[in-house]
C-alpha positions in Angstrom: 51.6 11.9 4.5 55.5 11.8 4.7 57.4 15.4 4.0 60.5 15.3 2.6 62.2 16.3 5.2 60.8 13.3 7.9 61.9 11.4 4.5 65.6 12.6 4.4 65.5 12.1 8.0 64.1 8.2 7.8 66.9 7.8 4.9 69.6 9.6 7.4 68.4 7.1 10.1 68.8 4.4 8.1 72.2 4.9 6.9 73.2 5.6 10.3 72.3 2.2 11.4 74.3 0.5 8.1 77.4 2.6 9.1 76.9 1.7 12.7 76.9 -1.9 12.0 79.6 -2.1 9.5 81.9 -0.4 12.4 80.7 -3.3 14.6 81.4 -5.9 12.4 84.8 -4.9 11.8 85.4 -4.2 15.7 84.5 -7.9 15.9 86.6 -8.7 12.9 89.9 -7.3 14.4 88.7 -8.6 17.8 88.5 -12.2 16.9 91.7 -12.1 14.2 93.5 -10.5 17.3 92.1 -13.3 19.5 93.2 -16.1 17.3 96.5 -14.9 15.6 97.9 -12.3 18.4 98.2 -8.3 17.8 97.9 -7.6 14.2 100.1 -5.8 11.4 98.8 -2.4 11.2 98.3 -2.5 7.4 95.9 -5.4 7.6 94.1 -3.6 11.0 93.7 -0.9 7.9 92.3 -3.0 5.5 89.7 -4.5 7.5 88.2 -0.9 8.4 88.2 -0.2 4.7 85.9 -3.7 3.9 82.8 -3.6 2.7 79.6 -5.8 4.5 79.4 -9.3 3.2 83.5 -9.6 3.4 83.1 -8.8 6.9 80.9 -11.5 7.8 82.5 -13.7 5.5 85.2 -13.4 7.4 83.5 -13.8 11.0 82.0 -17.1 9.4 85.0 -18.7 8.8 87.2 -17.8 12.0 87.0 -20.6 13.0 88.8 -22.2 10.1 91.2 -20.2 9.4 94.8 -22.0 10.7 96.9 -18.8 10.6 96.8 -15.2 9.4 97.3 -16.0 5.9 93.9 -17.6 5.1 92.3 -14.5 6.7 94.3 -12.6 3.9 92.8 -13.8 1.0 89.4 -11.9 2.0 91.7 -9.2 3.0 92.7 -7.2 -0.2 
């Protein structure tokens, strides 16, 4: 029988693991934008921190065809 404390604990451990993979998806974000495109503008470094799960790996997806910074962008809000 779970207590409710091994329960907040299992639900703690479990959003750790979200946050920690939302921070590595938008390390990888900025790493491959920066890869492709060169250093990028601060305010769009910003806004990638600030997106939410699926637009990260929407925008890891489609890396590859992106032809500049600008179709990056329009996931970028």
């Amino acid at each position: 029988m779970m207590t409710l404390a091994d329960k907040y604990r299992e639900e703690g451990e479990e959003r750790g693991e979200a946050r920690g993979e939302v921070r590595a998806l938008i390390k990888t974000v900025i790493r491959l934008l920066t890869k492709k495109f060169g250093p990028l503008p601060a305010e769009i470094r910003t806004k990638v921190e600030n997106l939410d799960i699926v637009t990260l790996e929407v925008l890891i997806d489609e890396i590859l065809e992106y032809k500049s910074l600008e179709d990056a962008k329009k996931y970028i809000h």
